[in-house]
N, C-alpha and C positions, 0 to 999 in steps of 0.2 A: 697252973695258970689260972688266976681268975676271970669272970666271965668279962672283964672289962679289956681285960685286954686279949683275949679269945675274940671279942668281937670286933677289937682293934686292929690286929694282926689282918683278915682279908683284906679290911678298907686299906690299909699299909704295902698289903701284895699287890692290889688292882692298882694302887698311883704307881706303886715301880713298876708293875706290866704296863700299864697307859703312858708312861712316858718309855719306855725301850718300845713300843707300838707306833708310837707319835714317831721317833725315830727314825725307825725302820719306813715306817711310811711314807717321810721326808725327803729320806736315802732313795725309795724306791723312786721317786717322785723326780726327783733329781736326776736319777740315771734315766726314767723315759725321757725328762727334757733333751738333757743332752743325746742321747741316741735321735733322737726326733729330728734335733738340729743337725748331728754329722750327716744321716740319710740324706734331707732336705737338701745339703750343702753340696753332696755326692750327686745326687738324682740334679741340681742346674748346674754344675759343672758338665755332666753327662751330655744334657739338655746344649749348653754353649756347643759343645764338642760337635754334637751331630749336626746340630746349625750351620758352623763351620764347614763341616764334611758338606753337607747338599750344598750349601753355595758354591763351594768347588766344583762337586758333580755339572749343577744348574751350568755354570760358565764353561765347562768342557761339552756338554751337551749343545748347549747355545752356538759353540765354536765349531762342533761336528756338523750339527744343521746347515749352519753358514758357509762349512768348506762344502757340503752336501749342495749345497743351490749353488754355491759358484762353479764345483765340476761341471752340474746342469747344466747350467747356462754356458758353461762354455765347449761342451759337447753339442747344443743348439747351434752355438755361433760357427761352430766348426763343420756340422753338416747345412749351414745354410752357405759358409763359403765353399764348402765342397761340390755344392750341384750348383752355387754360381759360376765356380771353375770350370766345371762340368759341361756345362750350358757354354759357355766362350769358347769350349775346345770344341764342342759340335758345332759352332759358328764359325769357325776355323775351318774346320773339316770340309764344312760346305762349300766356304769360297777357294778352298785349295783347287789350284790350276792341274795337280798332277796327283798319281796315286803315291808316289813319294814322298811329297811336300804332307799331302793328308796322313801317311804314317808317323812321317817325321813329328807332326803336330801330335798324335796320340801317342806315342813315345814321351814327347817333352811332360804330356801329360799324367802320362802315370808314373814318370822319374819324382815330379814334381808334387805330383798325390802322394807318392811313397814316402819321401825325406818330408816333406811335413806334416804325415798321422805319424812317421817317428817321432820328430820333436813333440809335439803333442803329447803322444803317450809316454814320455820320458816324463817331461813338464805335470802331468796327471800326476804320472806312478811317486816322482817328487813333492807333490802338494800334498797327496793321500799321506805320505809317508812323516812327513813332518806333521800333518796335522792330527796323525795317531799318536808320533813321540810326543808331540805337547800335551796331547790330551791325558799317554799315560806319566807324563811327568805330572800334571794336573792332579791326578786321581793320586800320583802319591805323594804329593805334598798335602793334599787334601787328608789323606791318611795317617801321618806323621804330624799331620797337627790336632788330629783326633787322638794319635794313642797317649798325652799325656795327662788329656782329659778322661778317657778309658780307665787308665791305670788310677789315676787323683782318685773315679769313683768307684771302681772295687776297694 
């Protein structure tokens, strides 16, 4: 070999390693883009998904609170007519002519207390109850409309 083309040969090696380099670095370049974007695509899909899910949560939550103050409230309204019932049988009682007529009254009164803290606690035990199945039908539709957001992003 003469030294002409001895020293042609490296200059001739470095352009073919510099462009399989350029290449390679293009290739590599390319796969982080795309990697970057499937993640990103994964990770707000995720993002919608859980959004989804608390909203649901939020409105079952919202819906428990709300059954939550109305039992309140109407456990209030229930012991404020209970001691006004109360109060009218002791006023009964008073002007009863006879020790009869006064049992008779306390009688009618606690027949009457009785049969309606039952309906009551029926009407309760049925409010609690429907407003736990809504809640847990809530939490799994809530859930079933996250997992195909879950699975999109693994």
């Amino acid at each position: 070999m003469t030294a002409t083309k001895k020293a042609a040969a490296p200059k001739t090696e470095a352009k073919e390693s510099g462009i399989l380099n350029a290449d390679t670095t293009k290739g590599a370049r390319e796969y982080v883009a795309r990697t970057a974007a499937s993640v990103k695509e994964r990770n707000d899909s995720a993002y919608e998904g859980v959004t989804k899910l608390n909203s649901g949560i939020e409105k079952t939550m919202s819906r428990f609170v709300g059954g939550y103050v109305g039992m309140m409230g109407e456990m209030a309204k229930a012991a404020h007519d209970d001691l006004a019932k109360a109060l009218t049988t002791v006023e009964k009682m008073a002007a009863a002519k006879s020790f009869t007529e006064a049992a008779q009254t306390q009688v009618d009164f606690y027949r009457d207390y009785a049969t309606t803290n039952y309906d009551r606690a029926q009407t309760v035990v049925a409010a609690g109850r429907d407003m736990i199945n809504e809640g847990v039908e809530t939490i799994r539709e809530g859930a079933s409309d996250v997992l195909p957001f879950v699975k999109k992003a693994a």
